[in-house]
C-alpha positions as CSV (number, residue, x, y, z in Angstrom):
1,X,-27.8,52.7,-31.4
2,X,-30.8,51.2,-32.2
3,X,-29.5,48.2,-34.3
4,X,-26.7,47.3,-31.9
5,X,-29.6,46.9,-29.2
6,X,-31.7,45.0,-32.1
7,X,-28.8,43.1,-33.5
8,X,-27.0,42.2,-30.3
9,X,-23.7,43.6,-32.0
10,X,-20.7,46.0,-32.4
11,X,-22.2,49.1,-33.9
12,X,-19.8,52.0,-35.3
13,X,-21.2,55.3,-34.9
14,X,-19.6,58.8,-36.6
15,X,-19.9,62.0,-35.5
16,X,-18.2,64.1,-38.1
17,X,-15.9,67.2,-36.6
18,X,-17.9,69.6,-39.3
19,X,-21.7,68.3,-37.7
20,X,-19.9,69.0,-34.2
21,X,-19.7,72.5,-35.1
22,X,-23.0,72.9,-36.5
23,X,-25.7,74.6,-34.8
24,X,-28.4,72.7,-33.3
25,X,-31.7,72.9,-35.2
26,X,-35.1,71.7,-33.6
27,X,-35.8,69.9,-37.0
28,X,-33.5,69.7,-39.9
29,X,-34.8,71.1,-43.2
30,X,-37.6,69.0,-45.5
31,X,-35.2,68.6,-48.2
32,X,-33.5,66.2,-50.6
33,X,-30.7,64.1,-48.3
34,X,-31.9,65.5,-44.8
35,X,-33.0,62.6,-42.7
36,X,-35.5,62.4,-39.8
37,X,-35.4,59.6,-36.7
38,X,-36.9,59.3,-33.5
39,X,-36.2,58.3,-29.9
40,X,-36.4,55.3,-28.4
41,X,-36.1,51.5,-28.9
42,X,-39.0,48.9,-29.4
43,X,-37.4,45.5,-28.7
44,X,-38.6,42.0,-30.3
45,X,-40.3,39.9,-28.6
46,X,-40.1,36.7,-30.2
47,X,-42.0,33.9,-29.1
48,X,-42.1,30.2,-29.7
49,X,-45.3,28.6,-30.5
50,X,-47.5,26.3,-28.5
51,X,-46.3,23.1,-31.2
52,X,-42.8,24.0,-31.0
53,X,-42.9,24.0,-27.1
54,X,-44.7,20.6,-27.3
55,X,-42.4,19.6,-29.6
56,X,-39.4,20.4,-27.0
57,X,-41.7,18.7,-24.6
58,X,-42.2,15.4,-26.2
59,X,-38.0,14.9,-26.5
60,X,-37.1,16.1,-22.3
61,X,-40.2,14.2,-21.4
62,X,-38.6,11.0,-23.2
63,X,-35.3,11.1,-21.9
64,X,-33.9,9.8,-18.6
65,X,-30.7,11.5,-17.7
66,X,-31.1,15.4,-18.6
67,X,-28.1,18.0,-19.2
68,X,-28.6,21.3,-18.9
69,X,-26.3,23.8,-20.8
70,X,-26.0,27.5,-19.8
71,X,-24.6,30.5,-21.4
72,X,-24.7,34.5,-21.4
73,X,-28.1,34.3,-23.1
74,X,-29.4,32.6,-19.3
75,X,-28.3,35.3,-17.5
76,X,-31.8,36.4,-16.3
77,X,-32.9,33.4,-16.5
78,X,-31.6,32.2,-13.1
79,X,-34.8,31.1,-10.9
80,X,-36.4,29.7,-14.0
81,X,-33.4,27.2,-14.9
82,X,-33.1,26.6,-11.1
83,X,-37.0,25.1,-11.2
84,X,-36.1,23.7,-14.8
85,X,-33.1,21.7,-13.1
86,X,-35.2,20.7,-9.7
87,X,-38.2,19.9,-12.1
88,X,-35.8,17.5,-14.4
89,X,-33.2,16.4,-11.8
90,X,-31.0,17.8,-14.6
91,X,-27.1,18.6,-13.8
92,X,-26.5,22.6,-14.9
93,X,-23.1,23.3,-16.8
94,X,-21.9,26.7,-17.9
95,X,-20.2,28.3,-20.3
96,X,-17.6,30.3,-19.4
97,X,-19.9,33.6,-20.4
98,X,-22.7,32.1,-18.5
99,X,-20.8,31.9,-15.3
100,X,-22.9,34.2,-13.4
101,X,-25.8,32.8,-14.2
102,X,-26.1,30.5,-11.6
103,X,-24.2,30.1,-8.6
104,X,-21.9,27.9,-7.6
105,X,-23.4,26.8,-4.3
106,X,-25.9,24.6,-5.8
107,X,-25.6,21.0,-5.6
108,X,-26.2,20.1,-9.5
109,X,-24.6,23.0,-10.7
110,X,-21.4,21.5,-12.5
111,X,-19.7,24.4,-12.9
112,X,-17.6,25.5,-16.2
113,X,-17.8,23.2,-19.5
114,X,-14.7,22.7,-22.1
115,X,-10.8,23.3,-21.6
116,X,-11.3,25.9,-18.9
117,X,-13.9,23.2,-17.6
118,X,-15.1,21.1,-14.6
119,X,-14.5,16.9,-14.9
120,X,-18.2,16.9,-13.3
121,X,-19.0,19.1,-16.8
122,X,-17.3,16.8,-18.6
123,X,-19.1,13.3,-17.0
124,X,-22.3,15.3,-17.2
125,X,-22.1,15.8,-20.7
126,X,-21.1,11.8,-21.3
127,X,-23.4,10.5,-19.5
128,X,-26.5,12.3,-20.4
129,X,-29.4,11.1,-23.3
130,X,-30.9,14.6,-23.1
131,X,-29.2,18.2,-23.7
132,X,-30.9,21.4,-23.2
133,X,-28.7,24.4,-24.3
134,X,-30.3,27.6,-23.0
135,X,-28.4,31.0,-24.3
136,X,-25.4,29.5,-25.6
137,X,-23.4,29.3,-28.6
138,X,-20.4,26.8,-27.0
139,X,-18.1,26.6,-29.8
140,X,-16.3,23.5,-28.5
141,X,-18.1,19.8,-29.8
142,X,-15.9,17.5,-27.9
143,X,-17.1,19.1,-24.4
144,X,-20.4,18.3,-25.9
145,X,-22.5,14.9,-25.7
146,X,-20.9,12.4,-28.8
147,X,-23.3,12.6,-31.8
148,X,-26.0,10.9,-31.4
149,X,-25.9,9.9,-27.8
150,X,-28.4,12.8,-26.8
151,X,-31.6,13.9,-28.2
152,X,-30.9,18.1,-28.3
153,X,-33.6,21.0,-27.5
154,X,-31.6,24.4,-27.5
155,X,-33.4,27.8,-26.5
156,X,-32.3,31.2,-27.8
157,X,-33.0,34.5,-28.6
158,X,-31.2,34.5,-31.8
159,X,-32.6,32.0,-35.2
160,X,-28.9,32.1,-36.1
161,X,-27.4,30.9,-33.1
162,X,-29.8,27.5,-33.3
163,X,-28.1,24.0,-34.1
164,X,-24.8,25.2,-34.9
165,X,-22.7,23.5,-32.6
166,X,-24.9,20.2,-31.7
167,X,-27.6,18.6,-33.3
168,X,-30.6,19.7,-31.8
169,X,-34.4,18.5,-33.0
170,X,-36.7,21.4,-31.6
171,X,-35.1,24.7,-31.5
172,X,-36.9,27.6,-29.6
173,X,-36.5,31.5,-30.2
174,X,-37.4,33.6,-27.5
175,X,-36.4,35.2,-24.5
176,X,-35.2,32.7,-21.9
177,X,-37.2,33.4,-19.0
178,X,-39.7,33.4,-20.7
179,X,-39.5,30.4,-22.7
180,X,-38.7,28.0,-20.0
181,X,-41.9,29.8,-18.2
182,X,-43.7,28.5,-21.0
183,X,-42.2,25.3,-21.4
184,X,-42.6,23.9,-18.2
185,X,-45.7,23.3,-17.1
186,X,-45.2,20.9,-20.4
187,X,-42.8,18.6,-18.8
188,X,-43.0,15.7,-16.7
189,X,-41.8,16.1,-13.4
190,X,-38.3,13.6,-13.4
191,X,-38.2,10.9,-10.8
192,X,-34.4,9.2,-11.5
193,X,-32.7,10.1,-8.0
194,X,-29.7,7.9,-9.1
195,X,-29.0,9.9,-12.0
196,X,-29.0,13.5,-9.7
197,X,-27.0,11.6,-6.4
198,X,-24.4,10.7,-9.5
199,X,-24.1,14.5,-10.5
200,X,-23.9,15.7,-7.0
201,X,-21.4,13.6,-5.6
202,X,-19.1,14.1,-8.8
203,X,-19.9,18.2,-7.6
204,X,-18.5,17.0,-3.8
205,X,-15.7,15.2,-5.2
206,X,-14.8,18.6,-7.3
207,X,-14.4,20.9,-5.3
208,X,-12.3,18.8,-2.7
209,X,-10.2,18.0,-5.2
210,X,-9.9,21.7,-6.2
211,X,-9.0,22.7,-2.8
212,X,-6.5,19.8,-2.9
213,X,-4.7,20.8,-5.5
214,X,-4.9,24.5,-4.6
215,X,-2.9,24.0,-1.6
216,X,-0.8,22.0,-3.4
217,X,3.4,23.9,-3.0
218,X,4.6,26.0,-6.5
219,X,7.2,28.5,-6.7
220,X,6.7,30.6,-5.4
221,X,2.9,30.8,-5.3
222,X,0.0,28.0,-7.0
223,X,-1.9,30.4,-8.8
224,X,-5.0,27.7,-8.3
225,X,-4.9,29.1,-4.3
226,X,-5.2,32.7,-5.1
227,X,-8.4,31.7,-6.6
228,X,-9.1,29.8,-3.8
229,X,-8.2,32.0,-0.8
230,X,-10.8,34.6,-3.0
231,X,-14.1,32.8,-3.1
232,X,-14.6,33.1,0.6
233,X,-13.6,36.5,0.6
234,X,-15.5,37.9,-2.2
235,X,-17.6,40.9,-0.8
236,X,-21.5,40.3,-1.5
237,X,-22.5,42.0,-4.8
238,X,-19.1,42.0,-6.1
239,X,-18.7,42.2,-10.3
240,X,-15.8,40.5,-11.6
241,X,-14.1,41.1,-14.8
242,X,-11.7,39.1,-16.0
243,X,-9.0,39.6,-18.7
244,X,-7.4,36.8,-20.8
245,X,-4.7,34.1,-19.8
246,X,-4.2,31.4,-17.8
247,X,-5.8,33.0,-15.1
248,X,-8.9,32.7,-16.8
249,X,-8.4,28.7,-16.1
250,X,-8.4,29.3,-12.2
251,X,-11.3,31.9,-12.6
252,X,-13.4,29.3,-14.6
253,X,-12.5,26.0,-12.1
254,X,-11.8,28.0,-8.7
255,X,-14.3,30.8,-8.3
256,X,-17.4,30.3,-6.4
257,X,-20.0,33.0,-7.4
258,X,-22.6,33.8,-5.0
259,X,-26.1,34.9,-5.7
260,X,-26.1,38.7,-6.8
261,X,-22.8,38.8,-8.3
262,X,-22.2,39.5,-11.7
263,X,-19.0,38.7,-13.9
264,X,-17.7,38.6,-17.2
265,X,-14.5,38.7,-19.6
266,X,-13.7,38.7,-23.4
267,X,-15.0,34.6,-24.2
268,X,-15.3,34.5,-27.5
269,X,-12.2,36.6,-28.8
270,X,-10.1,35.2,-26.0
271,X,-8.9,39.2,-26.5
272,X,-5.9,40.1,-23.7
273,X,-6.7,43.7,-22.4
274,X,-10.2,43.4,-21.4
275,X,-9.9,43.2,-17.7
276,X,-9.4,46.7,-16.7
277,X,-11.9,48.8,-19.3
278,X,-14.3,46.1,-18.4
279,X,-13.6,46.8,-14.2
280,X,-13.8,50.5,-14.9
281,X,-16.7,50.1,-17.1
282,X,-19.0,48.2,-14.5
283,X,-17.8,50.6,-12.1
284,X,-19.3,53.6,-13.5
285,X,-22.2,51.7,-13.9
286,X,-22.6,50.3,-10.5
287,X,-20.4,53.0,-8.4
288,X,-21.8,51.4,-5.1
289,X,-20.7,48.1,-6.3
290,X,-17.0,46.2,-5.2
291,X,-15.4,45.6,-8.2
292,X,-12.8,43.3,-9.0
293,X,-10.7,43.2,-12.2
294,X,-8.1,40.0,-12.9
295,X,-5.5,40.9,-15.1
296,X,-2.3,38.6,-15.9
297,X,1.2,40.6,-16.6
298,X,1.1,40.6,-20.3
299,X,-2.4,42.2,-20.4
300,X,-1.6,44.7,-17.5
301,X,1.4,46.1,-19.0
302,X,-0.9,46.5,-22.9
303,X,-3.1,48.9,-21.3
304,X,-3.6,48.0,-17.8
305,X,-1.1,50.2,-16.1
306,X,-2.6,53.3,-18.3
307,X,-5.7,52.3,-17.2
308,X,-5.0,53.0,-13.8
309,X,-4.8,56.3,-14.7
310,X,-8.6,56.4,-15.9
311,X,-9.0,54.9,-12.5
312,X,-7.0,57.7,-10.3
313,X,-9.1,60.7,-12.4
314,X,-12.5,59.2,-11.3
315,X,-12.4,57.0,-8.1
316,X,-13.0,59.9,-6.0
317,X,-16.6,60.2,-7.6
318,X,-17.6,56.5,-6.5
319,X,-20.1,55.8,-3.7
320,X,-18.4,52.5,-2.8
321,X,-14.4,53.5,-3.1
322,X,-13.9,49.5,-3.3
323,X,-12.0,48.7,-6.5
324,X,-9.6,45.8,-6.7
325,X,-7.3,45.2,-9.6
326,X,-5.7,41.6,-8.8
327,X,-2.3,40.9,-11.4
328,X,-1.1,37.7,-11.5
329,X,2.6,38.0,-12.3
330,X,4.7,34.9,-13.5
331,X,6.4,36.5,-16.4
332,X,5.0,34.7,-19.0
333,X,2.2,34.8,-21.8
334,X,1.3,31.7,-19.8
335,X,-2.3,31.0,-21.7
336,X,-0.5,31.0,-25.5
337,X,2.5,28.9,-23.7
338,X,0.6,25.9,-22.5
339,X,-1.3,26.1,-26.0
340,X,2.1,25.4,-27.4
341,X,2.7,22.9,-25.3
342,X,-0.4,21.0,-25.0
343,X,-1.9,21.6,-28.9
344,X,1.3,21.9,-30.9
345,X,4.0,20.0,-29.3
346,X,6.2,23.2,-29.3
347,X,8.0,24.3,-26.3
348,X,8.0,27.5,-24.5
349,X,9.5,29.9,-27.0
350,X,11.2,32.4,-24.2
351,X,12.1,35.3,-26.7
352,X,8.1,36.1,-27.4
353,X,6.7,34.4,-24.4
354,X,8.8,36.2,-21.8
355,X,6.7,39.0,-19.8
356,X,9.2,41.9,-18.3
357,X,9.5,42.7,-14.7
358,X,7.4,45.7,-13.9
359,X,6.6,46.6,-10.2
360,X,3.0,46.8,-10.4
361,X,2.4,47.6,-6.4
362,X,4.9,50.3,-6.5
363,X,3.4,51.7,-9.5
364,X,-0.5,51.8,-7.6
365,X,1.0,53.3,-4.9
366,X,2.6,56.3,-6.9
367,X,-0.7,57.0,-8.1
368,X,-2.4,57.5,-4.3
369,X,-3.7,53.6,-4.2
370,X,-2.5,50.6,-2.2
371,X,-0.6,48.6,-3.2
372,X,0.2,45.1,-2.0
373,X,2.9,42.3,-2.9
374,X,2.6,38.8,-2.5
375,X,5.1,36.2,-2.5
376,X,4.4,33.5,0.4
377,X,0.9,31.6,-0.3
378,X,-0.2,31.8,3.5
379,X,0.2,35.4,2.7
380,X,-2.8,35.2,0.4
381,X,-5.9,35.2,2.4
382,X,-4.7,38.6,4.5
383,X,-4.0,40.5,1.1
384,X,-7.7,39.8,-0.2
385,X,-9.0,40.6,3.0
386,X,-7.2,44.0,3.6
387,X,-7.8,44.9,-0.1
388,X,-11.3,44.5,0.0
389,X,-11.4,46.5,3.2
390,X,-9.9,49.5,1.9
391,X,-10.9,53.0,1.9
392,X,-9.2,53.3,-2.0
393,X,-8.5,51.2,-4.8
394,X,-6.3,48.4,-4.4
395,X,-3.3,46.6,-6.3
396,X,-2.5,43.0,-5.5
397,X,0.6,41.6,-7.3
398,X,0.6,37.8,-6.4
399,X,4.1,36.7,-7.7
400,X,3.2,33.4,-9.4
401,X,4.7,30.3,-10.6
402,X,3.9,29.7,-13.8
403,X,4.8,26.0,-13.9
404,X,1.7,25.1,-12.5
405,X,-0.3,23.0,-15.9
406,X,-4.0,24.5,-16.6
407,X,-5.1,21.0,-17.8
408,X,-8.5,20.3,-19.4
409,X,-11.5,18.1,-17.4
410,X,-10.0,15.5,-19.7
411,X,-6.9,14.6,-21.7
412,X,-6.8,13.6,-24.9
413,X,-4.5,11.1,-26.2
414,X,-2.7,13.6,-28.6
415,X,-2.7,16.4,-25.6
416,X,-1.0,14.0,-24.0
417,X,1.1,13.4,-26.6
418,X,1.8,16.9,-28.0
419,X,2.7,17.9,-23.8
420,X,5.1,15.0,-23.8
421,X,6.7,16.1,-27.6
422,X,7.1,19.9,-25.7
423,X,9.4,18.2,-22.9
424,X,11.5,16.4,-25.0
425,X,12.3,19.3,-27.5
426,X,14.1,21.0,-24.3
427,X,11.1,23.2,-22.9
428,X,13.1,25.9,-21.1
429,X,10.8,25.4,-17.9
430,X,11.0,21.9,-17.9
431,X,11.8,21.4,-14.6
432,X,9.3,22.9,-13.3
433,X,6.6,22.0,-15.3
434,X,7.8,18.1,-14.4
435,X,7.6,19.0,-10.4
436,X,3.9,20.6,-10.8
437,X,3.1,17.3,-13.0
438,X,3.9,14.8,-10.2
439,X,2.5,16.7,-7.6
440,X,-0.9,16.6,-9.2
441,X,-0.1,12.8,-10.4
442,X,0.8,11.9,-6.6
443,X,-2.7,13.6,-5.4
444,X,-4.6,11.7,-7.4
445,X,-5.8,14.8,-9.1
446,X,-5.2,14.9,-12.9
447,X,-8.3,15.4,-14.4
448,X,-9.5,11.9,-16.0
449,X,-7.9,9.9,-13.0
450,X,-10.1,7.0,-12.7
451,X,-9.6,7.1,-8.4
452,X,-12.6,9.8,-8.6
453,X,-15.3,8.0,-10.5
């Protein structure tokens, strides 16, 4: 236990059936092979010194157009990279783990970097001639400034994690609350209102164009508008945990989080099946809490729809009976097929992508839940509101079309050309997928349209 708290990873402990049946002993023996340990945990405190933090100091102070990058590590970190971002008149992006960190109400707040990202993220990251990365290890370097545009300071708790995805000149290893407490009184206080209106009105321009192209028609559902319809109706305190899929896309872009509201999902592994033991998990944790887990079709039917049955043996038990599975159904490994598509040049391949019919609201109602279908979009705000509302846990199916592109802040030339190759070689949804296209096109919305800048 005590080196998966020091070491910040997966620990595997044993229990042997034959010590299970051993008697307890208030000390084991003083012999050869017997072993004694203590309770208890006595973190590290690491802790950068004062010429490093000058150091740091000496490349924000010379730069004129700060970035500020965000990941899990900033999670309690929230007020100080609010005064860090007010003190710099720095734009915040975040990594799709760091999410929570900040909300998403705040004017330089960019909102979600690389292919699940913001085009604010993207311009912020362009633009900039300084990058502070504060508890992140981002893994992807074309989200990232080009090398040699920005001088780098990154901030972590971790030596390994340090200048392993961007060149950065003064690393600092600490905690980081603590190190931006330390840091700052260090820094000049910014003065470059350009550079901040620049970030905020590319922010404005976002999220219009988000509701834009949420409301834009699918069939039979956009699943951008379920994501939508949610932000306004997400109960204070709420804890989301997501699963894996293209839903993940419209939880990164769509979601506003509020302040107090925690969420989370499988980022690194991109691992399907984590959205339900993570919802159950946080709810035994915080029982008073709402709880809201997003699941796509392919992961609910791995172990989702068992899970439930984890969920029926315990709800009972919870202070706060508010627990909310949401399963976006459009029959499809839709995550792995626009990979295909938009990496490889390979169409949909139907006989491993297809997701079975399953009917999910039917099944949460067998088990004593509600259950609720959804197949008309104005349909969509009612369901959220009722299911948040109810005196049990809750099932949503939202019947989706899965035709609806999860594009990146920018496309690349060979995206581009890769999702063009997919058409041609007879892409069994290519109908579809040519309908969503010009809608977007016609709005004015494909990320990297030059009508926004």
């Amino acid at each position: 236990m005590r080196i998966a708290a020091a070491e910040r990873c997966i620990t595997c402990v044993i229990v042997p059936n034959d010590l299970q049946e051993m008697k307890a002993v208030p000390s084991p023996p003083r012999a050869h092979g017997d072993v004694y340990s203590g309770v208890g945990y006595a973190p590290a405190h690491p802790q950068p010194s004062l010429n490093e933090l000058r150091q740091a100091a000496e490349v924000i102070n010379a730069g004129k157009r700060v970035a500020i990058l965000i990941g899990a590590g900033a999670m309690q970190a929230g007020p100080q990279v609010i005064a860090l971002a007010r003190h710099l008149d720095a734009g915040v992006a975040k990594a799709l783990l760091g999410k929570a960190a900040l909300p998403d109400d705040l004017p330089f707040v960019t909102g979600s970097i690389g292919q699940l990202g913001t085009k604010p993220s993207w311009e912020l990251m362009n633009d900039c001639d300084t990058l502070l990365m504060i508890g992140t290890t981002f893994p992807y370097s074309e989200f990232l400034p080009p090398d040699g545009q920005a001088r780098a300071v990154q901030i972590d708790i971790a030596p390994r994690n340090v200048s392993m995805r961007y060149p950065t000149e003064v690393n600092l290893i600490g905690d980081s609350a603590q190190v931006i407490d330390q840091l700052l009184p260090l820094l000049d206080k910014k003065d470059n209102p350009d550079w901040r209106e620049r970030i905020e009105v590319n922010v404005r321009k976002w999220w219009r164009a988000l509701e834009a192209k949420a409301m834009e028609p699918a069939d039979p559902i956009n699943p951008q508008r379920i994501f939508w319809e949610l932000s306004p109706r997400l109960p204070d305190k709420a804890i989301i945990c997501g699963d894996c899929g293209s839903h993940t896309n419209w939880y990164a872009r769509d979601v506003k989080i509020r302040e107090g509201m925690m969420a989370s999902l499988s980022g690194k592994l991109a691992t399907m099946g984590s959205g339900m033991p993570y919802a159950i998990a946080a709810k035994m944790a915080y029982p008073d809490r709402p709880v809201l887990a997003i699941v796509g079709d392919g992961a609910m039917q791995m172990n989702g729809n068992a899970e439930l049955i984890t969920v029926k043996q315990y709800w009972e038990r919870w202070s706060n009976p508010c627990f909310v599975v949401m399963v976006l159904a459009n029959h499809d490994l839709n995550q792995v097929t626009w990979e295909q598509r938009a990496l490889a040049g390979d169409p949909k391949f139907a006989p491993a992508q297809d997701v079975e019919d399953f009917p999910y609201a039917e099944y949460a109602r067998m088990l004593g839940f509600k259950g609720i279908r959804v197949e008309r979009p104005e349909h969509i705000a009612a369901a959220w509101e009722e299911a948040f509302a109810s005196d049990r846990p809750v099932l949503i199916e939202f019947i989706s079309d899965p035709d609806v592109p999860p594009l990146p802040p920018h496309i690349r030339w060979a995206q581009a050309k890769s999702y063009m190759t997919a058409l041609a070689k007879g892409d069994p949804n290519e109908l579809g997928i040519i309908r969503q296209s010009v809608r977007d096109m016609m709005a004015g919305l494909l990320p990297g349209d030059s009508s926004d800048s």
